[in-house]
C-alpha positions in Angstrom: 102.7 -4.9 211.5 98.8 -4.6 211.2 99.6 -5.2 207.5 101.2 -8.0 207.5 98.9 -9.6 210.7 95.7 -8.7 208.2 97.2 -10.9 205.4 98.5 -13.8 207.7 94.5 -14.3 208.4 93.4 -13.8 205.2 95.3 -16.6 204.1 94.3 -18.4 206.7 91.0 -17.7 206.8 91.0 -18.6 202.8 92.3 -21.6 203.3 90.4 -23.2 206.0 87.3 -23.2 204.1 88.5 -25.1 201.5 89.6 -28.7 200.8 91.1 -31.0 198.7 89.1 -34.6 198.2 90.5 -37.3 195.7 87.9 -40.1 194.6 86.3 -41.4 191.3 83.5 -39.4 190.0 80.1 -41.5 191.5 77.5 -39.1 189.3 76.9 -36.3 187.4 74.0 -34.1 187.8 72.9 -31.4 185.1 70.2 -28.6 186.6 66.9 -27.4 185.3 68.6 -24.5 184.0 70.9 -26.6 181.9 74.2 -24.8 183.4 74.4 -26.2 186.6 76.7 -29.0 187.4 76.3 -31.1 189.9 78.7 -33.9 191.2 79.7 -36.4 193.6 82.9 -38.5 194.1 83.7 -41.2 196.4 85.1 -40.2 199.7 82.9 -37.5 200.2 79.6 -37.2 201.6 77.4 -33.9 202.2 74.2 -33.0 203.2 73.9 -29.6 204.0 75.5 -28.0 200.5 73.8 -24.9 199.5 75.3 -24.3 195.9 72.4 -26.0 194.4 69.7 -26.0 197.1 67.8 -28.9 195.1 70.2 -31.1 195.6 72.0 -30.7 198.7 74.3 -34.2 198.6 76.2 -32.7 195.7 79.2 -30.2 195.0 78.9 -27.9 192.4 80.9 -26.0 189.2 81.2 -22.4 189.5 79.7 -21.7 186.1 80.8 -18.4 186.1 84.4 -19.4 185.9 85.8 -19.3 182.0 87.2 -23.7 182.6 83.6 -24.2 183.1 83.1 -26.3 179.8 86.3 -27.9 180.2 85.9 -29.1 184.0 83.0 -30.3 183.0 84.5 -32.2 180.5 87.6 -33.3 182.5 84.8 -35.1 184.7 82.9 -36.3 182.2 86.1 -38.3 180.8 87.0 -39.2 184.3 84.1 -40.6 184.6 83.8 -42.7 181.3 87.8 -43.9 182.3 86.9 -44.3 186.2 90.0 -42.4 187.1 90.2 -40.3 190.0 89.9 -36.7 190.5 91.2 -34.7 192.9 89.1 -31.3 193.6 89.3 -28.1 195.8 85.8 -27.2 197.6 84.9 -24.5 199.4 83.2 -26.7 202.6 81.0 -23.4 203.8 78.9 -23.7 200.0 80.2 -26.9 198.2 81.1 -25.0 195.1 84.3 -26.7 193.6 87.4 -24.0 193.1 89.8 -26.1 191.5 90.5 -29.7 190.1 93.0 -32.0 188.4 92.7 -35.6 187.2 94.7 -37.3 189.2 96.0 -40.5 187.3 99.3 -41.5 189.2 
């Protein structure tokens, strides 16, 4: 019983700090280090994000994950395209988990 109690709130811990947000891609930012990505979409507004402390209105890529390159380039072409995207963030750091064009 403790078991299955334990999991129950690890899901739910897991999955209330994260959330799904659908808008068009507003900017792009590229770090000082040249491997950060920032971004912004419309719908969503932050000030307090600390994945990138220098800019703290903006969600981040986990550039540690192997899709880095090609998120990146999923919102590059959203961009260009202004479709919208739909993307999973963590809302205690900003850093973006998961995403998907959405173009229905």
């Amino acid at each position: 019983m403790r078991y299955v109690l334990a999991v129950a709130l690890l899901l739910w811990s897991a999955s209330s700090f994260g959330g799904w947000h659908i808008g068009k891609v507003e900017n792009i930012g590229i770090g000082y280090d040249g491997v950060t990505v920032t971004v912004n979409i419309t719908g969503w507004a932050r000030n307090d994000c600390t994945c990138y402390p220098t800019w703290t209105v903006h969600m981040c890529l986990d550039s540690n994950r192997a899709t880095h390159a090609f998120e990146k380039a999923l919102l590059l072409a959203a961009r260009a395209r202004g479709t919208d995207v739909a993307l999973h963030i963590n809302e205690t750091t900003c850093m973006i988990t998961a995403m998907y064009e959405n173009d229905s």
